[in-house]
C-alpha positions in Angstrom: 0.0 0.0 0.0 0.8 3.7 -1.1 1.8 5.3 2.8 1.0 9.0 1.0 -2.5 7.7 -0.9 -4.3 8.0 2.6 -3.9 11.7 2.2 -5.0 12.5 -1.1 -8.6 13.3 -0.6 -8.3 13.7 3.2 -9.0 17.0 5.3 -6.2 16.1 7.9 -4.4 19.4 8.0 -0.8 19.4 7.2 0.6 19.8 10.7 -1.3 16.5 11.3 0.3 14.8 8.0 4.1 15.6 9.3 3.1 14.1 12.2 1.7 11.0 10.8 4.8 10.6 9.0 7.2 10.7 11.7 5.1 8.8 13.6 5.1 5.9 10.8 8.5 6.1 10.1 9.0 5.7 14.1 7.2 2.8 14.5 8.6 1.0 11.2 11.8 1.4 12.9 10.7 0.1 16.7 9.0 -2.4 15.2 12.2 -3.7 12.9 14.2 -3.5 16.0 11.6 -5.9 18.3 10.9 -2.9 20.8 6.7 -3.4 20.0 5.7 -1.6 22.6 7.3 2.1 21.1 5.6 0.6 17.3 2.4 0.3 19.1 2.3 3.2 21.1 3.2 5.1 17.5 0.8 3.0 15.3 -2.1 3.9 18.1 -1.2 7.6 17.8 -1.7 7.4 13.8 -5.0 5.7 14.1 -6.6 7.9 16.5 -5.3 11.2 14.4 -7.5 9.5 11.5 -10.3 8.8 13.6 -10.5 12.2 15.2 -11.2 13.5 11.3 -13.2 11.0 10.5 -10.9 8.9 8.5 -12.3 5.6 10.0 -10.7 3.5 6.8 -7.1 4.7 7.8 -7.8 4.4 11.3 -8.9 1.0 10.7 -5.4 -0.1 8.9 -3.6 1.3 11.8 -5.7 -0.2 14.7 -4.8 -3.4 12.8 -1.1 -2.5 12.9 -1.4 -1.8 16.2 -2.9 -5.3 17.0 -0.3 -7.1 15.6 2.0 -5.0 17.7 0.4 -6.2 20.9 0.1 -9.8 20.2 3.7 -10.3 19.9 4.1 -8.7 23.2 1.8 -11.6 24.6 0.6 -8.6 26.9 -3.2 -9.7 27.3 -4.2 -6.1 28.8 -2.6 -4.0 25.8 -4.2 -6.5 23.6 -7.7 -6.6 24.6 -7.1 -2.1 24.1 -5.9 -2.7 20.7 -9.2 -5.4 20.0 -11.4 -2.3 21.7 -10.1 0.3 19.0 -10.1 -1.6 16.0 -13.7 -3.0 16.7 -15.2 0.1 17.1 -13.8 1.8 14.0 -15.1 -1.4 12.3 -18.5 -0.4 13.5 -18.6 3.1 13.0 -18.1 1.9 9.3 -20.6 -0.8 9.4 -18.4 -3.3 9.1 -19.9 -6.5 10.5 -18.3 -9.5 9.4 -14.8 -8.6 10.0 -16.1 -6.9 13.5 -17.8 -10.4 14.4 -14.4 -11.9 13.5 -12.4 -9.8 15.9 -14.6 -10.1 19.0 -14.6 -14.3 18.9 -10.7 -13.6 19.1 -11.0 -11.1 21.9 -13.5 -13.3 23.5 -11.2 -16.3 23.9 -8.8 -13.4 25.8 -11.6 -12.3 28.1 -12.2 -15.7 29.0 -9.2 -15.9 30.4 -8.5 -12.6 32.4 -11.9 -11.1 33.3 -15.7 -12.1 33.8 -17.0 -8.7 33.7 -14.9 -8.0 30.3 -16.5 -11.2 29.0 -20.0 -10.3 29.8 -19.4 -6.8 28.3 -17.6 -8.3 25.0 -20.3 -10.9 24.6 -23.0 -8.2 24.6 -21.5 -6.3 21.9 -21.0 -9.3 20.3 -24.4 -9.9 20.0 -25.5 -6.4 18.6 -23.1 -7.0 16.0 -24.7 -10.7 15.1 -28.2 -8.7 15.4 -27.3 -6.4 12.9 -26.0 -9.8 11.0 -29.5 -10.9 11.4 -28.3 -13.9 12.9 -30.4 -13.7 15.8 -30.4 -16.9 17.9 -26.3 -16.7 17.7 -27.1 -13.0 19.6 -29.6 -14.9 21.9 -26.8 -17.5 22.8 -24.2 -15.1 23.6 -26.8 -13.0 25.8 -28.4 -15.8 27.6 -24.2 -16.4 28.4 -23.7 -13.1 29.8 -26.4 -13.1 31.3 -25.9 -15.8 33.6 -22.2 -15.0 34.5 -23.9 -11.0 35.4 -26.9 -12.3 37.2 -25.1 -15.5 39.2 -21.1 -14.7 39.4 -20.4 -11.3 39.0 -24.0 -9.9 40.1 -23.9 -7.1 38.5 -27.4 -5.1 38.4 -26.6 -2.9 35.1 -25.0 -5.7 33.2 -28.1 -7.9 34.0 -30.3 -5.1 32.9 -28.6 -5.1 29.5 -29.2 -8.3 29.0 -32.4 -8.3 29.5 -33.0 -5.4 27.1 -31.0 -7.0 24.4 -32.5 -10.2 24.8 -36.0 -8.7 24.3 -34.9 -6.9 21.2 -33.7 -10.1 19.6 -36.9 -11.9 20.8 -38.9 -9.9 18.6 -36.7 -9.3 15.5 -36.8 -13.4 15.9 -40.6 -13.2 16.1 -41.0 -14.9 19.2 -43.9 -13.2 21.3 -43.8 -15.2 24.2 -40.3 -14.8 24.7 -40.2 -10.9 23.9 -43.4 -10.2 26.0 -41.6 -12.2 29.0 -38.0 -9.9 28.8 -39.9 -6.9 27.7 -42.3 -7.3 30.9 -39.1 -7.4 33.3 -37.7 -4.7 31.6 -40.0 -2.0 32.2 -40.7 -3.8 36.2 -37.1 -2.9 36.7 -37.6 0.7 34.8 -40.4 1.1 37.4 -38.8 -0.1 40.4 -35.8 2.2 39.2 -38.3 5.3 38.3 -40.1 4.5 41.8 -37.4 4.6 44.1 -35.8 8.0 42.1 -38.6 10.1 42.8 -39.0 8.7 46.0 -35.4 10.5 46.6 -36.4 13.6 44.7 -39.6 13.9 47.0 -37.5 13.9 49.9 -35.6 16.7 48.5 -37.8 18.9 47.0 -40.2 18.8 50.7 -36.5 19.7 52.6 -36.0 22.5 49.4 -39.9 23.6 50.0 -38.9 24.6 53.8 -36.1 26.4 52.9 -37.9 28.2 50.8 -41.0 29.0 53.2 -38.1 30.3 55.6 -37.1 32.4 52.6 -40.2 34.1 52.2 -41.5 34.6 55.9 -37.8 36.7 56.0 -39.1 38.5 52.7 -42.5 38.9 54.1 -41.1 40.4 56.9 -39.0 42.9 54.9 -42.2 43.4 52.8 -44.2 44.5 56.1 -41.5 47.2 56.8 -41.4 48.7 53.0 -45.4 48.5 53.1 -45.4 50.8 56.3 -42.8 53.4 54.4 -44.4 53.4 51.5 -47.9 54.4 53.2 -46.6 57.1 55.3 -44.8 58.5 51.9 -48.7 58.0 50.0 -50.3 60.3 52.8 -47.8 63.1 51.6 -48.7 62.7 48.6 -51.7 62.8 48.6 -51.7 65.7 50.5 -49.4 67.8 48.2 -51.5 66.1 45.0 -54.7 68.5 46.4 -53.0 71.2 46.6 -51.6 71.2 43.0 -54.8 70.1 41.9 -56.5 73.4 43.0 -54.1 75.2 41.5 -53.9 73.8 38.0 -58.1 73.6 37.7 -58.5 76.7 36.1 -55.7 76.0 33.5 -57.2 72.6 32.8 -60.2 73.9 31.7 -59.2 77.0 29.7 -57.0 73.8 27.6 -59.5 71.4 28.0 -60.0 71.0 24.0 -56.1 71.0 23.9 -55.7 68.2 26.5 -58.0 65.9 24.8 -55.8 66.3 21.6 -52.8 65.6 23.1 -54.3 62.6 25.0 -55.6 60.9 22.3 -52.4 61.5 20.5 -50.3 60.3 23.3 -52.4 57.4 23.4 -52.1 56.1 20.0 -48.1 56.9 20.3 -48.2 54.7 23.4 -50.1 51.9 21.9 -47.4 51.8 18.8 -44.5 52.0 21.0 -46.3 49.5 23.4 -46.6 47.3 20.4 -42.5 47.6 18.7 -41.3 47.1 22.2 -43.8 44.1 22.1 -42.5 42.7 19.0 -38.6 43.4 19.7 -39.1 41.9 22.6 -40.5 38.5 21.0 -38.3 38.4 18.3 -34.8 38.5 21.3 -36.9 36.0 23.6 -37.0 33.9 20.5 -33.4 34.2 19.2 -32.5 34.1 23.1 -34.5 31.0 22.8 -32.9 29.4 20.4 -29.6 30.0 21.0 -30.3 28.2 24.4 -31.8 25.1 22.9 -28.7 24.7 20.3 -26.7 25.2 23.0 -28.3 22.5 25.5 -28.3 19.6 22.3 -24.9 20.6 21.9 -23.9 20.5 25.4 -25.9 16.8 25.8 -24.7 15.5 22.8 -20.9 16.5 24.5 -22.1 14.7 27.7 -23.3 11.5 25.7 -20.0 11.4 24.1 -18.2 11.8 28.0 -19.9 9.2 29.3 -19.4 6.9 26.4 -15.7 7.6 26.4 -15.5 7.2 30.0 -17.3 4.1 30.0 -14.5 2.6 27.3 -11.8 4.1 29.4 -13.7 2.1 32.7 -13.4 -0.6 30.7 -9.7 -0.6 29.6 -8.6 0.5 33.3 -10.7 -3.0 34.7 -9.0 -4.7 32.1 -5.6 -3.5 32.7 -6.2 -4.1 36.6 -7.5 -8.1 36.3 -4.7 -8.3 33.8 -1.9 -7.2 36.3 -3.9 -9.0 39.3 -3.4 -12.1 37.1 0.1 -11.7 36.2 0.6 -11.3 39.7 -0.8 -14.6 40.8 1.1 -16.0 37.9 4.2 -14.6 39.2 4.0 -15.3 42.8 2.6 -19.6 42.0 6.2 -19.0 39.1 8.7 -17.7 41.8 6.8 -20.9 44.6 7.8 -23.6 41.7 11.1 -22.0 41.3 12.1 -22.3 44.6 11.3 -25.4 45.0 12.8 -26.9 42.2 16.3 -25.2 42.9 15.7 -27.1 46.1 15.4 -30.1 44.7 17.7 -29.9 42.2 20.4 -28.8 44.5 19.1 -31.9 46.7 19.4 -33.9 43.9 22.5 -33.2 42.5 24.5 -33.8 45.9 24.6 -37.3 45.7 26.1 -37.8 42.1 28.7 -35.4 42.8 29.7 -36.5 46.0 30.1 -39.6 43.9 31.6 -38.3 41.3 34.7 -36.5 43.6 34.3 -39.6 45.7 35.2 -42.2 43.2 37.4 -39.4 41.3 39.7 -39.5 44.4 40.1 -43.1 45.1 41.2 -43.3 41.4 43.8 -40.2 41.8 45.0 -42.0 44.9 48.1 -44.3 44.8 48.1 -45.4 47.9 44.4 -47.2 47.4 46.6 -49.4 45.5 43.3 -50.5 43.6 43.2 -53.3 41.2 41.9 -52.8 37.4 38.8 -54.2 38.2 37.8 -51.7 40.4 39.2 -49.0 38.3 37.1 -50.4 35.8 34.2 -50.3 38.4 34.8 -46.9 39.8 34.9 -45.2 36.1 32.0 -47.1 35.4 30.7 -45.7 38.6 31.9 -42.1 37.5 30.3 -42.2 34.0 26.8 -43.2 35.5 27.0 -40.3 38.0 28.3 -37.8 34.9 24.9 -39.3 33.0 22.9 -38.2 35.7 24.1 -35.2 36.6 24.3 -34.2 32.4 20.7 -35.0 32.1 19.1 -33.4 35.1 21.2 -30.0 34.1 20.2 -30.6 30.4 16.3 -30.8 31.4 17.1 -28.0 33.8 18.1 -26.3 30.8 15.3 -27.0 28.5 12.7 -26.0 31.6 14.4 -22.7 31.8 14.1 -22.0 28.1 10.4 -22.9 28.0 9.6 -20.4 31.1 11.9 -17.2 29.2 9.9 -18.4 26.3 13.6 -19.0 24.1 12.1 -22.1 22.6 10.3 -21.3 19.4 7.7 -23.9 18.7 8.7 -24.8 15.0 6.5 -27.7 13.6 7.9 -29.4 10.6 7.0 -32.7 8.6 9.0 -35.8 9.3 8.7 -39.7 9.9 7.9 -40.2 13.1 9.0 -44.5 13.3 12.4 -43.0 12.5 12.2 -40.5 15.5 10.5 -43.6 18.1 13.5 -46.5 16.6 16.3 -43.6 17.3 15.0 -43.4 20.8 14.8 -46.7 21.6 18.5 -47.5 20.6 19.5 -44.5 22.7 18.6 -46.2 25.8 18.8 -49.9 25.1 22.5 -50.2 27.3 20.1 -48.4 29.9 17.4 -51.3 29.7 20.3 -54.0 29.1 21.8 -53.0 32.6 18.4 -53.7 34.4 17.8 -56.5 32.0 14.8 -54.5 31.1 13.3 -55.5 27.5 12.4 -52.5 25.2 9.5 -53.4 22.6 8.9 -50.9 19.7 5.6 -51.4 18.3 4.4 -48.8 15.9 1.0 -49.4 13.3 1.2 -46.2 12.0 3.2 -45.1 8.8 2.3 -41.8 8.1 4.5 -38.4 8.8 3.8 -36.0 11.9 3.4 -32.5 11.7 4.8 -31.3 15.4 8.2 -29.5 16.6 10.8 -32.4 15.9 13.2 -31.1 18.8 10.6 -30.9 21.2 8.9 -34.1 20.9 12.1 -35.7 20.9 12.7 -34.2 24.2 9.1 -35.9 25.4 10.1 -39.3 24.2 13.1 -39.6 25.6 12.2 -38.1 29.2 9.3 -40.6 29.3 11.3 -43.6 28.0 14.0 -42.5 30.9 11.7 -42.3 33.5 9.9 -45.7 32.3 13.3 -47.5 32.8 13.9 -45.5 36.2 10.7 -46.7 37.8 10.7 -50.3 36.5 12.6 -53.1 38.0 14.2 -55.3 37.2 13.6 -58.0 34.1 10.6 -56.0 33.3 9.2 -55.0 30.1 8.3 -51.1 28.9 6.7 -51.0 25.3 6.8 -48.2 23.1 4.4 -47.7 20.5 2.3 -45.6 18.1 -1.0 -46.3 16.2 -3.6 -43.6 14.0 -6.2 -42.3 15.8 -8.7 -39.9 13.4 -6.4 -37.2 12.4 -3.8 -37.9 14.7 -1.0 -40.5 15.9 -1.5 -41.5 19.4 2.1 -42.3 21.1 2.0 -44.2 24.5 5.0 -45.5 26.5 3.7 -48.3 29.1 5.9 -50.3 31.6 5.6 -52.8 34.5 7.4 -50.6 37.1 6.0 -49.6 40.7 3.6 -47.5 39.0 1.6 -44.5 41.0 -1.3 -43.9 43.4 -4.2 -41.5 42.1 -2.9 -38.7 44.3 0.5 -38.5 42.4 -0.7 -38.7 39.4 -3.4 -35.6 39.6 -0.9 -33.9 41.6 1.4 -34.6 38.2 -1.2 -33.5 35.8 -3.4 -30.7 37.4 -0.6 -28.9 39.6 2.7 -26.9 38.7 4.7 -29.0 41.4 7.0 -30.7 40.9 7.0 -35.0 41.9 10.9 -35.9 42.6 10.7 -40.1 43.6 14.2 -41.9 43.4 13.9 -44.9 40.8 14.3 -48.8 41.2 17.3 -48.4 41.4 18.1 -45.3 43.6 18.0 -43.0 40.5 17.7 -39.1 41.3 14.8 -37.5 40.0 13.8 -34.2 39.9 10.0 -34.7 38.6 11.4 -31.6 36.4 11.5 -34.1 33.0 7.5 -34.5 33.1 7.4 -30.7 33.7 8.8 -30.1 30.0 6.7 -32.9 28.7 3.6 -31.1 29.9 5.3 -27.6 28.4 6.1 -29.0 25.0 3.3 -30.6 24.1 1.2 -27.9 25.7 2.7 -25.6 23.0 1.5 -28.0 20.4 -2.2 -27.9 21.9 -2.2 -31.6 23.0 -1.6 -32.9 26.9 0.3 -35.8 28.7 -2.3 -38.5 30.3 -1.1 -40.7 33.1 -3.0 -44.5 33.7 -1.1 -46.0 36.5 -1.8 -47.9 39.8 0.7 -49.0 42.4 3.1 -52.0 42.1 0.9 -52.6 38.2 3.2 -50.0 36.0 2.2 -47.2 34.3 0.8 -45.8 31.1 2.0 -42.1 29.2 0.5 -40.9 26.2 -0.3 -38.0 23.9 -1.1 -37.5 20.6 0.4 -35.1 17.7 -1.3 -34.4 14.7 -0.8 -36.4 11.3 1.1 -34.2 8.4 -1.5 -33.2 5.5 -0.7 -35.5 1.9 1.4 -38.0 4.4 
C-alpha cells in the first residue's frame, strides 16, 4: 500500500500529515528493532489522528497495525485495548463481518483474564450478530452473559442489559412469548428504578420547600416594613396632590380641547410604542430561545459522548487491573515452583557429585593401591554419575528456556517410526543394565506435523523415567498407532507405578514429583514438567494410567502431516 495515498482526498491538516509521517516512520523502525511496545504506542497515535477526522478506513489499517503489535508482546491487557479500537472503528463503518471476526478472538482473551470483560464483549458481540440478522447466535451469547452478570459477578446494570437486548432479539426473531416475557421485566425494573428516584427527589424537593417557606417569611417580613414606608410616603402625597390640583383647575379647563388632543395622540403613540417594544421583545426572547436550545443539544450530545468515552476508558482500566492481578498470581505460583525446584535440584544433584569427587579421588590416589577391576568399576561408577548429573542439568536447561519463552515452537514434517527407533536405541545399554526388555511397536506409517526437537525431548524423558521406575527384568513398550487425524504415542511399563494422588498432583498442579527410581536414580520430577510444556505448545496434553506395584501408562497425541 501507497503510505501518502491516505492523504489524497483527506482533510487532515498538514501539521497533522508531518506528524503522521514521523510517527510511521517511528514505529517501522521500533517495530524492525523488536521494541513493539514504542511501534504500538506510534501506530495507536496514527490511528486515533484519523479517527479524530473522521478517517475511520485509515484508522482502521492502523488499529490493525497496532494489534499485531500487541500480540507479539503476549501482553493480554494491551491486547484486549488494541481489540477495543479496531472494533469500534469497524462499526462506526458498518463493518460486521470482519467486526464479528475480531470479537470471537478477543473473547477467547476475556475468558481468560476477566468475567466482567466477558460479559461486556459478549453483549457487543451480540449487537453485531443482530445487525447480521443472525439472531439466535445473539440470543446465545446474551443468555451467556447473562448468567455470568446475574449468578457470578451480580452485576445489576449488566443484568439489565441483557435483558433489554434479549427482548430486542426476541422480537426481531418473532418470538412473542419470549419478547413479552424480557420486555415485561424490563420496564418492572424501569419502574422499580423510576419509583425509588422520585422517592429520593420527594425527599428533597419537601427539605428544598422549607427552605424556601423560611425564605419568604424573611421576605414577608422585609415586605411589612417597606409597606409601612411606602404608606406614610402615599399620605404626603396625597396631600401635596390636592394642593396642586386646586391650582392647576383653572388652566385645565381653559385647555381642556387642547388636553384631549394631546391625550388621544399620546395614546395612540403609546399603543405603537407599546406594540415595537412588544414585537422586539418576542423576536430576542426567541433568538434568546434558540440560541439556548442549540446550546443544550450541543452540550448533551458533549455529555453523551463523556460518558461513552469514560465508559470505554472504565473498561480498559478494569481490564488492565485483572490483567496485572493475574500476572501477579502467575508470578507469585512462578517464583513458589522455582524455589522449589532449585531445592530439589540442588538436593538432587548432591549425591552424584559427592560420587563423582568420591570415586574421582580413590582413582587419583596411589596409595588405594586399587586393582583394574575396580578402576574399571569406579569409572563405570563415575560415567553413571556424569549421566545423571548431564541429564538433570540438560532438562534443567530445557525447563528454563520454556519459562523465558527462548524455545520457538517450529513444527515441521517428518517420519515419526524414524524418530520412536532412534529413541529406543538411545537407551537400550540403559534397559540391558536392568535386564529391562524395550519393545517398539508402531502401526502407523504416516508423517507427523509437530516440533521435531521438542517431541524428541518428550520421548526420551518418558522412556527415561519408564526405565527409572521399573525393576528389574521387566518390560516397557513403546508404541504408536492412527487415531482420526492424529498419531496417538503411548510408552507403558511394568514398574512400581503411582497412586491416584501422584498422578493428579502430576497433571493438574505446577509441582513438581521428585521419587528416586528402582534403582536409587535421582529425579527431579522436572522431566514431566517439559513434557507437559512442550506438548502444551503444540495444543495436546500428557495422560497418566497407572496404579501402584501394576506400571504405568504415558501418552499424547500429535497431529498427522496433510498429503502423508
Amino acid at each position: 500500500m501507497n503510505f501518502f495515498a491516505g492523504f489524497s482526498q483527506s482533510k487532515i491538516p498538514d501539521t497533522e500529515k508531518q506528524k503522521i509521517i514521523s510517527w510511521n516512520q517511528s514505529a517501522l523502525e521500533a517495530s524492525a528493532s523488536g521494541n513493539n511496545v514504542a511501534a504500538l504506542a506510534d501506530f495507536n497515535k496514527i490511528a486515533k489522528t484519523y479517527e479524530q477526522y473522521k478517517d475511520y478506513n485509515n484508522a482502521e489499517i492502523y488499529y490493525k497495525k497496532a494489534l499485531s503489535e500487541a500480540k507479539k508482546q503476549n501482553a493480554s491487557f494491551r491486547t484486549i485495548s488494541a481489540y477495543f479500537h479496531l472494533i469500534n472503528t469497524l462499526k462506526i463503518q458498518k463493518k460486521w463481518n470482519e467486526s464479528l471476526q475480531f470479537e470471537n478472538e478477543k473473547i477467547e482473551l476475556s475468558r481468560k483474564s476477566s468475567k466482567k470483560a466477558l460479559v461486556n464483549d459478549l453483549i457487543n458481540r451480540a449487537y453485531t450478530l443482530k445487525m447480521l440478522k443472525k439472531y439466535n447466535n445473539a440470543i446465545t451469547d446474551l443468555e451467556e452473559a447473562k448468567k455470568i452478570a446475574q449468578f457470578e459477578i451480580k452485576n445489576e446494570q449488566l443484568t439489565f442489559n441483557c435483558y433489554k437486548e434479549l427482548a430486542n432479539n426476541y422480537k426481531l426473531l418473532g418470538n412473542e412469548e419470549k419478547y413479552n416475557e424480557y420486555h415485561n421485566l424490563v420496564e418492572r425494573i424501569k419502574t422499580e428504578k423510576t419509583t425509588s428516584d422520585l422517592k429520593n427527589k420527594t425527599t428533597e424537593a419537601q427539605i428544598k420547600a422549607q427552605i424556601k417557606e423560611q425564605e419568604l417569611q424573611k421576605t414577608s417580613s422585609k415586605l411589612n416594613l417597606i409597606s409601612d414606608s411606602l404608606n406614610t410616603v402615599a399620605d404626603s402625597l396625597t396631600k401635596m396632590e390636592a394642593i396642586a390640583k386646586m391650582q392647576q383647575f383653572k388652566l385645565e379647563a381653559q385647555n381642556e380641547r387642547i388636553a384631549r388632543q394631546e391625550l388621544q395622540l399620546q395614546i395612540r403613540r403609546n399603543i405603537i410604542y407599546f406594540l415595537i417594544a412588544f414585537l422586539i421583545f418576542a423576536i430576542i426572547a426567541a433568538i434568546l430561545w434558540y440560541i439556548q436550545y442549540k446550546k443544550k443539544k450541543e452540550a448533551l450530545k458533549i455529555v453523551q459522548l463523556k460518558n461513552e468515552e469514560i465508559h470505554q476508558q472504565k473498561e480498559e482500566i478494569q481490564a488492565q487491573a485483572d490483567e496485572l492481578e493475574f500476572q501477579r498470581d502467575e508470578l507469585y505460583r512462578s517464583n513458589k515452583t522455582k524455589e522449589k525446584l532449585l531445592s530439589v535440584v540442588a538436593h538432587d544433584l548432591k549425591n552424584p557429585i559427592h560420587a563423582l569427587i568420591g570415586f574421582s579421588e580413590l582413582l587419583i590416589d596411589k596409595e588405594v593401591g586399587l586393582s583394574e577391576d575396580e578402576k574399571t568399576q569406579y569409572a563405570e561408577y563415575i560415567y553413571d554419575s556424569s549421566l545423571q548429573i548431564y541429564s538433570l542439568l540438560e532438562n534443567l536447561l530445557k525447563w528454563a528456556q520454556s519459562q523465558s519463552s527462548s524455545i520457538k515452537y517450529q513444527p515441521e514434517k517428518f517420519n515419526f517410526n524414524e524418530l520412536l527407533e532412534i529413541n529406543i536405541k538411545l537407551f537400550h545399554e540403559a534397559g540391558m543394565k536392568k535386564e529391562i526388555e524395550l519393545i517398539f511397536n508402531s502401526k502407523t506409517k504416516n508423517h507427523v506435523y509437530a516440533d521435531k526437537n521438542m517431541i524428541n525431548t518428550v520421548i526420551r524423558n518418558l522412556i527415561n523415567n519408564a526405565i527409572k521406575f521399573t525393576t528389574e527384568g521387566g518390560k516397557i513398550s513403546v508404541s504408536a498407532k492412527d487415531k482420526n487425524d492424529f498419531v496417538e504415542i503411548s510408552i507403558v511399563d511394568t514398574g512400581v507405578g503411582m497412586t491416584e494422588d501422584i498422578v493428579k498432583k502430576i497433571l493438574e498442579t505446577d509441582e513438581f514429583h521428585s521419587s528416586q527410581g528402582t534403582s536409587n536414580e535421582q529425579g527431579t520430577g522436572l522431566g514431566l514438567a517439559i513434557c507437559k510444556e512442550f506438548l502444551n505448545a503444540h495444543n495436546s496434553k500428557l495422560q497418566i494410567l497407572s496404579r501402584p506395584n501394576k506400571g504405568s501408562t504415558f501418552y499424547f497425541k500429535i497431529p498427522i502431516a496433510a498429503n502423508s
